[in-house]
C-alpha positions as CSV (number, residue, x, y, z in Angstrom):
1,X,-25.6,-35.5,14.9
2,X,-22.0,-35.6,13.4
3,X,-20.4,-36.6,10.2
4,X,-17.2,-38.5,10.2
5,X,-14.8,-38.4,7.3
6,X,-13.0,-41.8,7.6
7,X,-9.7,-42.4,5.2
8,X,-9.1,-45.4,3.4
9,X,-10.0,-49.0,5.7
10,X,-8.2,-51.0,2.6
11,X,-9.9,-54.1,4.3
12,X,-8.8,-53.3,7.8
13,X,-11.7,-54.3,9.7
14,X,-10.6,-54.4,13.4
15,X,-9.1,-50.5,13.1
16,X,-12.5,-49.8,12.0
17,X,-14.3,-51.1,14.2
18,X,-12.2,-49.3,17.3
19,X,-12.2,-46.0,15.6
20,X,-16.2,-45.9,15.3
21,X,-15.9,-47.2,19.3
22,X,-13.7,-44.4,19.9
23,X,-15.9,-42.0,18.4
24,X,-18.7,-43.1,20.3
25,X,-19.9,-43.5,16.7
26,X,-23.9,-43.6,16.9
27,X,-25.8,-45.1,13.8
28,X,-29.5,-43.5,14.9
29,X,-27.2,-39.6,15.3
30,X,-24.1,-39.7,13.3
31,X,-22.6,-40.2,9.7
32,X,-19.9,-41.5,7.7
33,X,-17.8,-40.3,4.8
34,X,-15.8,-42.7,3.6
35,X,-12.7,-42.0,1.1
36,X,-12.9,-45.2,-1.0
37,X,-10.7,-48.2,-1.0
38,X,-12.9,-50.1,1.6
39,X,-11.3,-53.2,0.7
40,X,-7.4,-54.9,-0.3
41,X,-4.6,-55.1,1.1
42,X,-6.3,-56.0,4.7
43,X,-7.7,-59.3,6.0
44,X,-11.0,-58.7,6.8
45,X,-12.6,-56.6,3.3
46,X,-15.8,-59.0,3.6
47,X,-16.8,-57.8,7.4
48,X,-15.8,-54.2,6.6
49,X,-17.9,-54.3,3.3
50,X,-21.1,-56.1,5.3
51,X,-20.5,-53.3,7.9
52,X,-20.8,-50.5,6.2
53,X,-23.4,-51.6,3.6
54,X,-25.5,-52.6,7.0
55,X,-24.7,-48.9,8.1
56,X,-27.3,-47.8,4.9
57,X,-27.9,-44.1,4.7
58,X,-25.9,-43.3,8.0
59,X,-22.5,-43.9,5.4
60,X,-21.5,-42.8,2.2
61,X,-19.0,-43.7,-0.1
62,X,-17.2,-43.2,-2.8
63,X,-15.4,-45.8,-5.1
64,X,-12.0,-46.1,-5.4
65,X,-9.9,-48.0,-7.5
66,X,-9.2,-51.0,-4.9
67,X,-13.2,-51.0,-5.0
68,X,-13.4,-51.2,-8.7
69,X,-10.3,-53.6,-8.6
70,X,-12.7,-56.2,-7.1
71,X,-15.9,-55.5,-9.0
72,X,-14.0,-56.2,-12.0
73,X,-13.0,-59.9,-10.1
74,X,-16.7,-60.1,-9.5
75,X,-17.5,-59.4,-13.4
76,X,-14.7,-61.7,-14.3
77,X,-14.1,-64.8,-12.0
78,X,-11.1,-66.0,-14.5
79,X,-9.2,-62.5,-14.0
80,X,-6.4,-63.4,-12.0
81,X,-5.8,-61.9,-8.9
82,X,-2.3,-60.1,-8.3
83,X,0.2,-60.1,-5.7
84,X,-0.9,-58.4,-2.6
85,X,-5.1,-58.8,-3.2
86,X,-7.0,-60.2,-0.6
87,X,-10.4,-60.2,-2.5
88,X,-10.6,-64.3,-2.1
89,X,-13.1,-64.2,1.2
90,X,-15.8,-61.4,-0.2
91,X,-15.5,-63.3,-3.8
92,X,-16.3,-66.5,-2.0
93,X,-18.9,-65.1,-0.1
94,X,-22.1,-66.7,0.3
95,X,-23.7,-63.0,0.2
96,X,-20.7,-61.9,-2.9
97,X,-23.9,-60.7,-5.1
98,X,-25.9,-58.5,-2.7
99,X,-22.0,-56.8,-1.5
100,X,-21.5,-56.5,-5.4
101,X,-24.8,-55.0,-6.6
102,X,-24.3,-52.6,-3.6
103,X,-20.9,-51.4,-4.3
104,X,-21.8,-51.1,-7.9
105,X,-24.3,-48.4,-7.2
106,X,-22.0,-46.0,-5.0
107,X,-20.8,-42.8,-6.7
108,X,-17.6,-42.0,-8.0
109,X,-17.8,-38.5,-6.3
110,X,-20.5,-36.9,-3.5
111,X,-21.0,-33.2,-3.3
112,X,-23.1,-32.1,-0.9
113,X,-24.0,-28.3,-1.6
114,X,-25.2,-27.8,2.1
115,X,-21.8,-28.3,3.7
116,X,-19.9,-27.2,0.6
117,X,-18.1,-30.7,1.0
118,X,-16.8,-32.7,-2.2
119,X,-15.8,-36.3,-1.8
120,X,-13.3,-38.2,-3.9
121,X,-11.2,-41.3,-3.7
122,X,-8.2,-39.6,-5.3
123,X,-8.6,-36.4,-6.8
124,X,-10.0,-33.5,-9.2
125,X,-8.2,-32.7,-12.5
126,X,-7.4,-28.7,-12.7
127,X,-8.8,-27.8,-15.3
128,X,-12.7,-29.3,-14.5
129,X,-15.4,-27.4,-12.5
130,X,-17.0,-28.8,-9.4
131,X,-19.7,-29.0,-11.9
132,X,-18.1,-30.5,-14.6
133,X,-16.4,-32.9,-12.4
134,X,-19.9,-34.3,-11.1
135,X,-21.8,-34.3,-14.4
136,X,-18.3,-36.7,-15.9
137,X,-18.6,-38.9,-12.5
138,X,-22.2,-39.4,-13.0
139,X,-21.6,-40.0,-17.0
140,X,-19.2,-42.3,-16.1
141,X,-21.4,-44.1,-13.5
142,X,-23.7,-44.8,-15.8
143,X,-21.6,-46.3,-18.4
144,X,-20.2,-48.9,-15.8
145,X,-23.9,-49.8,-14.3
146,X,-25.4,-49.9,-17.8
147,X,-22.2,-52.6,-18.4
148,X,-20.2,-53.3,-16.1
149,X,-18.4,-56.4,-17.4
150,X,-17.0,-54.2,-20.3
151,X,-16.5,-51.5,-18.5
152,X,-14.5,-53.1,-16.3
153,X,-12.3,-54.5,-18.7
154,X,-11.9,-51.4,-20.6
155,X,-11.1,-48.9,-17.6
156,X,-7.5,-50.4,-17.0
157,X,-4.6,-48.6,-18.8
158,X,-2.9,-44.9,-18.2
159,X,-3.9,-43.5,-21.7
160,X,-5.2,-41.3,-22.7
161,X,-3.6,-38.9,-20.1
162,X,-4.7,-35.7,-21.1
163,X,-8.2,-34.0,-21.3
164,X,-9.9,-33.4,-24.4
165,X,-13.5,-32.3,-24.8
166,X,-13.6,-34.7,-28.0
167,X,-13.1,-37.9,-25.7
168,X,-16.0,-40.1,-26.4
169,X,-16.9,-43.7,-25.1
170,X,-14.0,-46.0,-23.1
171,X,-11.4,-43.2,-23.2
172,X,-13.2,-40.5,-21.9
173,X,-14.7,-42.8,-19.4
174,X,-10.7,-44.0,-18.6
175,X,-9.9,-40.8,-17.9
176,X,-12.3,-39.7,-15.9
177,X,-12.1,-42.7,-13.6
178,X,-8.0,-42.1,-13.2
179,X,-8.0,-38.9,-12.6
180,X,-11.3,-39.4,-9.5
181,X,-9.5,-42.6,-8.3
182,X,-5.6,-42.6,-9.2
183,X,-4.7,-39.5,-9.6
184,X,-2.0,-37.9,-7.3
185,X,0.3,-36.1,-9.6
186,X,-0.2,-34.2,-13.1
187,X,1.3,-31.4,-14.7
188,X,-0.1,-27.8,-15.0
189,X,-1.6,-28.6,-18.4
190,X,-3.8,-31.3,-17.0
191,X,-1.2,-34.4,-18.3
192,X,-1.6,-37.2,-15.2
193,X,1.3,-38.9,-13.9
194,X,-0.1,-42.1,-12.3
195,X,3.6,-43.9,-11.6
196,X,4.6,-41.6,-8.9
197,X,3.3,-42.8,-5.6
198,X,5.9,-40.9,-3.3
199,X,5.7,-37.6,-1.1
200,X,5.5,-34.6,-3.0
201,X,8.9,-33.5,-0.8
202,X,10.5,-35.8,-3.5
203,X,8.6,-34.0,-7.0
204,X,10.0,-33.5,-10.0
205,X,9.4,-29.6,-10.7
206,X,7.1,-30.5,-13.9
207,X,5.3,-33.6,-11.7
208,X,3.2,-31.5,-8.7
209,X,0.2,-32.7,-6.7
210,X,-2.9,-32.4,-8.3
211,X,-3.8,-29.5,-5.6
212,X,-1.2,-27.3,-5.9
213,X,-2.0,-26.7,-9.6
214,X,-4.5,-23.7,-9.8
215,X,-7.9,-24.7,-9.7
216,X,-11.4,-22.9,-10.8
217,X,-13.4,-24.7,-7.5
218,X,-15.1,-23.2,-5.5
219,X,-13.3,-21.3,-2.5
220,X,-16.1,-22.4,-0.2
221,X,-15.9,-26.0,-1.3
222,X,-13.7,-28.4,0.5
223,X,-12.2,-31.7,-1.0
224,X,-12.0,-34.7,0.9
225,X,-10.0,-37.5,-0.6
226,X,-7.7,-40.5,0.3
227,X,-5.9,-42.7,-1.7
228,X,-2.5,-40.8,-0.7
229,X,-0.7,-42.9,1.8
230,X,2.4,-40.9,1.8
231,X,1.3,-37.9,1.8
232,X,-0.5,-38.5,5.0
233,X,-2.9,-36.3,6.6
234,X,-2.9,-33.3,4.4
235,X,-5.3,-30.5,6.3
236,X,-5.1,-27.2,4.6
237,X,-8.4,-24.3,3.5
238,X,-10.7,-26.4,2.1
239,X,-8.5,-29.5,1.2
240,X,-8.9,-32.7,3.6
241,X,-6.7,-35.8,3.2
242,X,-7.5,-38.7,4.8
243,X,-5.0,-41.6,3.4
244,X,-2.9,-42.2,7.0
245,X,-1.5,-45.9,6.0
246,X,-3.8,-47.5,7.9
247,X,-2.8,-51.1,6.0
248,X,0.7,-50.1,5.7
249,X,1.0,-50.2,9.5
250,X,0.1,-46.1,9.3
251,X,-3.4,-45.5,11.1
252,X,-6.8,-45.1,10.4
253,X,-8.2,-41.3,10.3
254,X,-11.4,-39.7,11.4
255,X,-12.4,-36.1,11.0
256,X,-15.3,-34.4,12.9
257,X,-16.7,-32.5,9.3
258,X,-19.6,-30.1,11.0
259,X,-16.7,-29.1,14.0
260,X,-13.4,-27.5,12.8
261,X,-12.1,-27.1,16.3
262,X,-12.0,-31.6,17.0
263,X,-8.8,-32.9,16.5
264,X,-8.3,-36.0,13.8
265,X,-9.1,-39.2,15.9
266,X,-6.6,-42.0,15.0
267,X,-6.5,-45.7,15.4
268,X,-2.9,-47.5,14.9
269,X,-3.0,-50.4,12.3
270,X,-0.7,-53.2,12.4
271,X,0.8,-53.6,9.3
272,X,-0.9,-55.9,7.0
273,X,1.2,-55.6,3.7
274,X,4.5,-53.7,2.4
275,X,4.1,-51.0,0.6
276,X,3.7,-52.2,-3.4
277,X,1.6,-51.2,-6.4
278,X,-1.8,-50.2,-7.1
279,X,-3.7,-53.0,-9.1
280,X,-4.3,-50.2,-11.7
């Protein structure tokens, strides 16, 4: 048996499908990680959603803010779609309510405590514990399963954008949900940046990556996330980075978890979309 991390597919079916070819993938042996972002961006988020849902306990996933992008179509047919979504095929589908009741019930993050692997779309604010991290996530799951349609609508928005231990309902539940599937950037008090989208080569001095900020995890854990695109593959002690571009005509990255010695196996992608903006 062997567990793949794969970065964000963003809707890029036929990449996917070539990578798991190339890994000699094996749905009675092996297992996924998926990064978030399944779907967006690409042509083809309906196949890759019905694949990996098909795939049942063999693939986990977190969600990730493309993911919630289209729930909160599902919850709200007369939300307009923006420039650049390619959510009209899955909300169109004949099977959209099964695909949506499934991708409401993924986590925001996975932490398996055998491996000592932590899975996140985008990434872990400084100042929380692994602990504290999962016990928000699975708050915060709640809240959008016990209501999704106002959740949904409440989630969008950059504020507030720092921590407080007073947060309580929507904003506390916004915050928690940019910093696990936005975040890139913050300040060493915890203050998120969610407009910068570039390399960290091109920082500000105040603005760093949310990794570089000293952090109380766990030294054995490592942190697997996506949602990076130019940053690329990041591989450092116990930090993983999976976001290659795949949509962005980048490619699509797999990492052998259980062996450190495998290299990444990468699949080009042609490019589907110019880079733009997130739709949060």
């Amino acid at each position: 048996m062997a567990r793949y991390a794969i970065g964000d597919v963003q809707g890029c079916g036929a990449p996917l499908r070539a990578l798991l070819r190339k890994l000699r993938f094996s749905a009675d042996r092996d297992e996924l990680w998926f990064t978030g972002d399944l779907v967006n961006r690409g042509p083809q988020s309906l196949e890759v959603l019905r694949l990996v849902r098909a795939l049942s306990g063999n693939a986990r996933t977190v969600l990730g803010n493309h993911d919630l992008h289209l729930l909160a179509h599902h919850f709200d047919p007369a939300r307009p779609l923006r420039a650049g979504d390619t959510l009209q095929q899955v909300l169109q589908a004949p099977d959209r309510e099964a695909l949506m009741h499934w991708l409401l019930e993924q986590p925001l993050v996975i932490h398996d405590p055998r491996s000592a692997d932590f899975l996140v779309h985008a990434g872990l604010l400084p100042q929380w514990t692994l602990a504290q991290t999962k016990a928000l996530a699975d708050e915060t799951s709640q809240a959008l399963r016990a209501d999704p349609a106002a959740f949904l609508v409440g989630m969008y928005g950059a504020k507030p954008d720092r921590w407080s231990d007073s947060l309580t309902g929507m904003s506390r539940w916004r915050f928690t949900i940019n910093v696990l599937t936005r975040l890139r950037y913050c300040d060493a008090a915890g203050t998120l940046n969610l407009k910068r989208k570039d390399s960290p080569d091109n920082a500000a001095s105040r603005w760093r990556p949310w990794f570089e900020h000293r952090t109380p995890r766990s030294a054995r854990t490592r942190v697997i996330f996506g949602h990076w695109s130019t940053l690329g593959l990041l591989q450092r002690p116990g930090l993983l980075g999976l976001d290659t571009g795949c949509v962005w005509g980048g490619a699509l990255t797999a990492i052998n978890l259980d062996d450190p010695e495998a290299p990444p196996m990468q699949l080009p992608c042609r490019a589907c979309q110019q880079p733009g903006v997130d739709p949060q």
